[in-house]
C-alpha positions in Angstrom: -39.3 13.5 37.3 -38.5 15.7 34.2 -37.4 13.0 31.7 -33.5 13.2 29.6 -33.2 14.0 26.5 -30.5 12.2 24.2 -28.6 13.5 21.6 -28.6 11.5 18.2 -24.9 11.5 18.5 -24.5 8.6 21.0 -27.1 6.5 18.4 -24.0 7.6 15.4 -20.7 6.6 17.6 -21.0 3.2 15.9 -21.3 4.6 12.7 -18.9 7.6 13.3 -16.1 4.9 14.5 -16.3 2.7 11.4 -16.4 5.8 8.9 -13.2 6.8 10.2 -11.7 3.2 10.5 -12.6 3.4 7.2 -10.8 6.9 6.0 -7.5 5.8 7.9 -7.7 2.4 6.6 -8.1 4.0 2.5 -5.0 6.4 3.4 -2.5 3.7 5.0 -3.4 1.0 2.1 -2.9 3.6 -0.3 0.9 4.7 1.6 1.9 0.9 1.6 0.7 0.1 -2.0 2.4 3.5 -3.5 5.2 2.6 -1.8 5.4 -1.0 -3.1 4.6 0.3 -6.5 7.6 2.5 -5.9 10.3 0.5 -4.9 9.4 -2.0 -7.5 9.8 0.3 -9.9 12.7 2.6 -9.0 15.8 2.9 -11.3 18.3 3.4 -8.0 21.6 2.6 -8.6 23.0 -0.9 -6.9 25.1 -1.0 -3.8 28.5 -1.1 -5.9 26.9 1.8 -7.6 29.3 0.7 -10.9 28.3 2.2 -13.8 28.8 -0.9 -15.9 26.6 -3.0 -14.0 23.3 -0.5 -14.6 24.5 -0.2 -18.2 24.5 -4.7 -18.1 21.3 -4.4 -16.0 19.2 -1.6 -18.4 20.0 -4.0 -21.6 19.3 -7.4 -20.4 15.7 -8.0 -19.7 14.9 -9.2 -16.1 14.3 -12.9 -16.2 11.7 -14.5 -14.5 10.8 -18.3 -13.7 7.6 -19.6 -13.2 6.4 -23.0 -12.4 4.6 -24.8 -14.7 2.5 -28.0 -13.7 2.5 -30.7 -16.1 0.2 -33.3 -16.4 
């Protein structure tokens, strides 16, 4: 019997599968962070879309509380 010869590329599918995992995995963490970084950071306009509210808004600073652990 005449023996059969392999091709290297069924000894790569392993690889091959987690290089692209890899490529689609970069690209869709990189859509959800910019998108993140976006929306945190947009100037839109509120729902009332008021001009004196965005004036109110731009010239207090956004407040923030933490909690703090005392001992």
């Amino acid at each position: 019997m005449k023996a059969r010869s392999f091709t290297s590329a069924g000894a790569l599918h392993p690889v091959l599968f987690f290089a692209v995992m890899y490529v689609v995995v970069l690209l869709l963490s990189i859509f959800i962070c910019s998108s993140l970084f976006y929306t945190f950071n947009s100037d839109s306009y509120s729902n009332s879309g008021s001009p004196k509210t965005e004036s109110a808004k731009k010239s207090m600073p956004i407040q923030v509380s933490t909690a703090v652990l005392v001992r």
